[in-house]
DRENVEXLUM-363464 format. One record per residue (C-alpha): chain; residue number from 1; x, z, y. Coordinates in nm, 2 decimals. Layout:
<drenkes>
  chain  resi       x       z       y
      A   NUM       X       Z       Y
...
</drenkes>
This chain:
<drenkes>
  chain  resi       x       z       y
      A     1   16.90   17.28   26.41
      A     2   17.15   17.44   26.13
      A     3   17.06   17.66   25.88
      A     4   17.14   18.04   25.96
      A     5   17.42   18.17   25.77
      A     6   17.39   18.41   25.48
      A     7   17.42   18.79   25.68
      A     8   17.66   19.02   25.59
      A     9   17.61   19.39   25.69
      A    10   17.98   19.59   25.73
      A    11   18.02   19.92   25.76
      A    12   18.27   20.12   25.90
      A    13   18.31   19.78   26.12
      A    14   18.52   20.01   26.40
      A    15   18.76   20.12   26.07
      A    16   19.08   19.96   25.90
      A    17   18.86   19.81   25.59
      A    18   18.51   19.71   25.79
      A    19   18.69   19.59   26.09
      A    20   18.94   19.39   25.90
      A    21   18.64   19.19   25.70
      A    22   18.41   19.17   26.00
      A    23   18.75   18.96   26.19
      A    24   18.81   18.80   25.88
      A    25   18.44   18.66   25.82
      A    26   18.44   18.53   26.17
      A    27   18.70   18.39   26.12
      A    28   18.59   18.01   26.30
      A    29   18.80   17.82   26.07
      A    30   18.65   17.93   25.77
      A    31   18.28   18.08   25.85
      A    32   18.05   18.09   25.58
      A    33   17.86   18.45   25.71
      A    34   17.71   18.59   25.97
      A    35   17.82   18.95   26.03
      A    36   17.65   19.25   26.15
      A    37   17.92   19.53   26.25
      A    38   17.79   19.87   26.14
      A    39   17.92   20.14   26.31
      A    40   17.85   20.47   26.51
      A    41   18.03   20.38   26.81
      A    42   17.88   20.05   26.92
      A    43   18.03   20.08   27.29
      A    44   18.40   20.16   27.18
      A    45   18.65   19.90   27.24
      A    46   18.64   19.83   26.87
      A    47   18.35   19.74   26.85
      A    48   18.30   19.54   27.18
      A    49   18.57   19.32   27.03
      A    50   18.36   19.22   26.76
      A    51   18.06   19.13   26.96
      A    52   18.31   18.89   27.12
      A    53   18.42   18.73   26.83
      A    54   18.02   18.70   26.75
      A    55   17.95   19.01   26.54
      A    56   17.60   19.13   26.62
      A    57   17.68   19.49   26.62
      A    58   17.40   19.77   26.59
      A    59   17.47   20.20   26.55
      A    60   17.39   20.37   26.20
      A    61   17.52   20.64   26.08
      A    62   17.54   20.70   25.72
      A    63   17.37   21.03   25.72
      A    64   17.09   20.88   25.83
      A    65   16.89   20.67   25.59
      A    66   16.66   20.54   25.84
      A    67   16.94   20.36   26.00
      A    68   17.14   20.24   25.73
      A    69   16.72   20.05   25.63
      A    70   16.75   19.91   26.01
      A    71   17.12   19.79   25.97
      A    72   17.03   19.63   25.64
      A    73   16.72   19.49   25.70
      A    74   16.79   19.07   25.62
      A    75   17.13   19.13   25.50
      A    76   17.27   18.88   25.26
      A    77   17.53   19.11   25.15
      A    78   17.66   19.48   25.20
      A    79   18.02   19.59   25.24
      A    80   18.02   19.96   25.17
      A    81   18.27   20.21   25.27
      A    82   18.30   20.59   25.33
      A    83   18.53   20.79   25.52
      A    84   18.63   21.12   25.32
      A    85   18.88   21.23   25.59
      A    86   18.66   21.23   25.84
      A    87   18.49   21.56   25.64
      A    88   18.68   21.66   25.36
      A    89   18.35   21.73   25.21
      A    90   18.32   21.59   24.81
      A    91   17.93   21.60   24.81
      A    92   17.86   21.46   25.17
      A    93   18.04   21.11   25.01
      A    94   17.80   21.14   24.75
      A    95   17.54   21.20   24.95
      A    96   17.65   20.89   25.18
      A    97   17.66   20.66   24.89
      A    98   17.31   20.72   24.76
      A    99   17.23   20.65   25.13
      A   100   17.39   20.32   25.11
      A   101   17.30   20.26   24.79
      A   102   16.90   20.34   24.89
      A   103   16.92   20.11   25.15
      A   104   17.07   19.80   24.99
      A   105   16.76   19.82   24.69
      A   106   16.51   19.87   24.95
      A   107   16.64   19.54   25.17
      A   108   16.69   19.36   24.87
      A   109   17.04   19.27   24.94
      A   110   17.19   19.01   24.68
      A   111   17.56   19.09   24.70
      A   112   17.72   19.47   24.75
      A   113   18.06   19.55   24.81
      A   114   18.16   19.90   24.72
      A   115   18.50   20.05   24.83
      A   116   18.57   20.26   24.57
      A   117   18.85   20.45   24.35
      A   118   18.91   20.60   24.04
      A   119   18.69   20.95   23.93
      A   120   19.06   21.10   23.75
      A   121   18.80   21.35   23.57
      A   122   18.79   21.04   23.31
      A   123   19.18   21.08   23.27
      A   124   19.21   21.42   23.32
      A   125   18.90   21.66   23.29
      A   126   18.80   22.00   23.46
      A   127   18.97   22.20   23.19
      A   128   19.28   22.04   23.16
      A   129   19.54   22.26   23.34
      A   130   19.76   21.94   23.37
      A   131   19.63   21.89   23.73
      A   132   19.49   22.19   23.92
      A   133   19.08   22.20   23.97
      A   134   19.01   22.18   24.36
      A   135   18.71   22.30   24.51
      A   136   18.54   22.44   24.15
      A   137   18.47   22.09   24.07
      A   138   18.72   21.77   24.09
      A   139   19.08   21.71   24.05
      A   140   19.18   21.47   24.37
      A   141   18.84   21.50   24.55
      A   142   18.91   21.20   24.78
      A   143   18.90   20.98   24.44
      A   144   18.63   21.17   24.24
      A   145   18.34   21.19   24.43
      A   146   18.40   20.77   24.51
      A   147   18.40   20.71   24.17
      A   148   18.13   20.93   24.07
      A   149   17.92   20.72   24.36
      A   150   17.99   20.43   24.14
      A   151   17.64   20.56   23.94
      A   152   17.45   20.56   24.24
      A   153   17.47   20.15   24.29
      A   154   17.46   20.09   23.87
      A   155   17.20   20.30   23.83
      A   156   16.96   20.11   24.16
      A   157   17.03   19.79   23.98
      A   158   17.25   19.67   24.30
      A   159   17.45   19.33   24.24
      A   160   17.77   19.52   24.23
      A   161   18.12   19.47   24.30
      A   162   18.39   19.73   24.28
      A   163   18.66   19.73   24.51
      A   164   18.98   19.97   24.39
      A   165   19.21   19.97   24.69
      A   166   19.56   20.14   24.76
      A   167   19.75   20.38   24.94
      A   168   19.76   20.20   25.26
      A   169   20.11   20.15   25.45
      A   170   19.97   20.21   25.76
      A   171   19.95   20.58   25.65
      A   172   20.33   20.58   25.70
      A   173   20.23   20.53   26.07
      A   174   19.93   20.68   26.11
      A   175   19.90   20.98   25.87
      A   176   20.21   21.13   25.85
      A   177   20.36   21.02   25.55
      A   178   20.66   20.77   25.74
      A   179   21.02   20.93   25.79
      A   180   21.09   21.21   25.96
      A   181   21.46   21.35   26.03
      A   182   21.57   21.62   25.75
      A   183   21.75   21.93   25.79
      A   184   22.07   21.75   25.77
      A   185   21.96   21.51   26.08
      A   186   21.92   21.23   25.84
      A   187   21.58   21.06   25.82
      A   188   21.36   21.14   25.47
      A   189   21.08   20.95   25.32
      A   190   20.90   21.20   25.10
      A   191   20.71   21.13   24.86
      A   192   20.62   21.30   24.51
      A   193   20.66   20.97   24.29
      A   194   20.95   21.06   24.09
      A   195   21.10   20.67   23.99
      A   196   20.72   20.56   23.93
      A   197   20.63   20.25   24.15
      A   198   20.36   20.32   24.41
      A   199   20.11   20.02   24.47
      A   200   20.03   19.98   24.86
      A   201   19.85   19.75   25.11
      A   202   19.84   19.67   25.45
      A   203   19.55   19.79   25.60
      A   204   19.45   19.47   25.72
      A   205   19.50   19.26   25.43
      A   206   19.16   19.47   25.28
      A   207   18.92   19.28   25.47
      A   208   19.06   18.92   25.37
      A   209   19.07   19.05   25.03
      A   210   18.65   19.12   25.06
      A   211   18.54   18.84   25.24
      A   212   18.70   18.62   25.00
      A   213   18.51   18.81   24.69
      A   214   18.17   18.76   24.88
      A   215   18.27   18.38   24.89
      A   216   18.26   18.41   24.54
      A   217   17.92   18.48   24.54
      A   218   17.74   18.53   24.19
      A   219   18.11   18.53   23.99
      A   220   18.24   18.86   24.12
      A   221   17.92   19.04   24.09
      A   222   17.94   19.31   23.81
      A   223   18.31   19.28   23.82
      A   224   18.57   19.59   23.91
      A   225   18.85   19.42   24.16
      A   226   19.20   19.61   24.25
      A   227   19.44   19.52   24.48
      A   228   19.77   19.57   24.63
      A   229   20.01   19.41   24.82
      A   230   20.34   19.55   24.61
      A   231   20.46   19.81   24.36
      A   232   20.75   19.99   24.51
      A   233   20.94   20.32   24.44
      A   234   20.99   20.53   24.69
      A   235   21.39   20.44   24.69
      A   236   21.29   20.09   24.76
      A   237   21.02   20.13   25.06
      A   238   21.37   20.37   25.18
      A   239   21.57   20.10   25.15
      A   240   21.29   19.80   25.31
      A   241   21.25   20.11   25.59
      A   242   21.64   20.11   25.64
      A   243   21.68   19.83   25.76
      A   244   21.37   19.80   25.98
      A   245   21.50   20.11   26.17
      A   246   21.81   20.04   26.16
      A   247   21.92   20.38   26.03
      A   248   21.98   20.50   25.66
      A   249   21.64   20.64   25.53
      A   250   21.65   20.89   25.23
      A   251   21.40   20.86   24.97
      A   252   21.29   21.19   24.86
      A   253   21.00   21.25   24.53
      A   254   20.95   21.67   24.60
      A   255   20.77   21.91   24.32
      A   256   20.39   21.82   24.34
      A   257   20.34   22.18   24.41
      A   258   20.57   22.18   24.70
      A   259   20.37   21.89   24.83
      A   260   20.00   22.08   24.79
      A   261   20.17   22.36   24.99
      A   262   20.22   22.16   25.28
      A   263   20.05   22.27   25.60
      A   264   19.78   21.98   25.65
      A   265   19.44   21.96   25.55
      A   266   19.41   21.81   25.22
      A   267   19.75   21.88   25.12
      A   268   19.66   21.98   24.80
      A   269   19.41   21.68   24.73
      A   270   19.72   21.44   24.81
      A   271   19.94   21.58   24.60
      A   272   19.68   21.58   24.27
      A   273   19.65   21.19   24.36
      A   274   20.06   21.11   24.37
      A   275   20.05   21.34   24.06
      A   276   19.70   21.15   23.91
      A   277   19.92   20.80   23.98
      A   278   20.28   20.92   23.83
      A   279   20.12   21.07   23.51
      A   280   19.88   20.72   23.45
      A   281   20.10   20.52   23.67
      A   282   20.08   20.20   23.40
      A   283   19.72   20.21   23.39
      A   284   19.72   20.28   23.76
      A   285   19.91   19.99   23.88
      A   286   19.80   19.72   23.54
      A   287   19.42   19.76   23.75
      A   288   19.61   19.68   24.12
      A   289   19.78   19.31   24.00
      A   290   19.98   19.18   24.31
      A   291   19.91   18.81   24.21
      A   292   19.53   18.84   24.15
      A   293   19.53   19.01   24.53
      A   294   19.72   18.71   24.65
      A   295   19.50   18.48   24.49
      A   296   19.20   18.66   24.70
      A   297   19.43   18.63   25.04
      A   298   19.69   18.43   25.00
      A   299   19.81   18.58   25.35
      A   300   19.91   18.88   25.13
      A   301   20.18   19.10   25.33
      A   302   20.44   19.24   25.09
      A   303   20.62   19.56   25.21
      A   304   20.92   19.39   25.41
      A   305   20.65   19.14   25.61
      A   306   20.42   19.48   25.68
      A   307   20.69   19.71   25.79
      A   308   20.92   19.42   26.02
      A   309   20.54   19.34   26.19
      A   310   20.49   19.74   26.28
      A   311   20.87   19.86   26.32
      A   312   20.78   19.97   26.70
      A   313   20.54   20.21   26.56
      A   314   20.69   20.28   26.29
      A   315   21.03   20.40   26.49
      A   316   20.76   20.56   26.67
      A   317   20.63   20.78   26.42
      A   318   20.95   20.87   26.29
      A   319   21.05   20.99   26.63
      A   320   21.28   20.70   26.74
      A   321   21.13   20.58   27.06
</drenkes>
């Protein structure tokens, strides 16, 4: 009889990030983990799919402690991630986190994963008009209150690894963000970037990206990992969208301000974080190196591979049929 693998607990397992490492760690060509798919939903098509592929998949929810003990009870490992967007709520993140974090000393887990981001407070604090305060207390929420979490897995002693993503591609599908015909008829991809690159990912390439850091084992603990999948300007995802939709596309970089006045929930947080990566955007992109990501997954999409794969959505979005 073989030895069981090493368990990995995912959460978010029904998400872009949790679902993407869960597929890639059962992967049967490469299999060095058991997975347990976390998520709250364990009878949505999502999630059937990964029991399928062999997940064992249990329901937690990360407001609940007593769960998130149950869903990490033997775990080898723990991929963390929240989901700000589903609340818009700074201290319920936190408050998440410490969960997480709670759990994973009190199962003893050897290897955490933490999805995190930068807190811009460091770059540019509370009093510093440069960026407008939001909500009495942080500067791009969605950031902040991940990388204040940080503390809560130092501070438990948790074999850590930090995992700095980017602004994922699929957003241009999914949230918004793609082309849209301007007033002139012509389509417009605007985004407030000015000339400074923008590093993005595919959605999917984040889980290849984890699972090969928990390969790693021991040599990637206590080490801060960013990735991307390119550095483009806005002009050049125009031009790499041009010719995926077969129409001219229009980059457009509007006034920060405009962008925060824009009628969406959490316009305003957006705009702070294209303004948070155009002020710092050396620093910003110097901690997201292209080749180090591809080194993790050398399946890396760049932009052109991403956007030819989803062009029928993407037309979609944009309103093309």
């Amino acid at each position: 009889m073989y030895p069981a693998l090493p368990l990995i607990t995912v959460l978010g397992a029904s998400g872009a990030q949790g679902g993407g490492l869960a597929r890639a760690l059962l992967c049967p060509s490469r299999q060095r983990f058991a997975v347990r798919a976390v998520t709250r939903k364990p009878a949505s098509p999502a999630a059937r799919a990964l029991a399928e592929a062999g997940a064992e998949v249990v329901a937690a929810d990360l407001d609940d402690p007593h769960t998130l003990r149950r869903a990490f009870e033997g775990a080898h490992g723990v991929f963390a991630v929240t989901n700000f967007w589903e609340h818009l709520s700074p201290e319920r993140e936190r408050l998440q986190a410490r969960n997480i974090a709670d759990a994973a000393r009190d199962a003893g887990v050897r290897h955490v994963i933490w999805s995190t981001l930068e807190d811009t407070r460091r770059w540019v604090p509370l009093e510093d008009p440069r960026l407008p305060t939001l909500m009495g207390s942080y500067k791009v929420p969605h950031f902040d209150a991940k990388g204040a979490a940080d503390a809560c897995f130092r501070e438990r002693g948790l074999p850590l690894t930090r995992l700095l993503t980017s602004f994922y591609w699929d957003n241009l599908i999914h949230f918004g963000m793609g082309p849209r015909r301007g007033v002139d008829g012509a389509l417009v991809l605007a985004l407030p970037m000015g000339d400074a690159p923008l590093p993005g990912i595919a959605g999917a390439d984040i889980g290849p990206c984890a699972a090969a850091l928990f390969a790693r084992g021991e040599a990637a603990i206590g080490q801060c990992v960013g990735i991307a999948g390119a550095h483009l300007t806005v002009a050049q995802m125009a031009q790499v969208l041009s010719g995926v939709l077969g129409e001219p596309v229009r980059p457009a970089t509007p006034r920060f301000g405009d962008y925060a006045a824009l009628p969406f929930p959490g316009a305003a947080d957006l705009a702070n974080m294209f303004q948070f990566k155009h002020d710092f955007n050396a620093e910003y992109c110097a901690r997201r190196d292209v080749a180090a990501t591809r080194e993790l997954h050398p399946g890396l999409q760049d932009f052109a591979t991403w956007a030819t794969r989803h062009a029928q959505a993407l037309r979609a979005a944009a309103g093309l049929g």
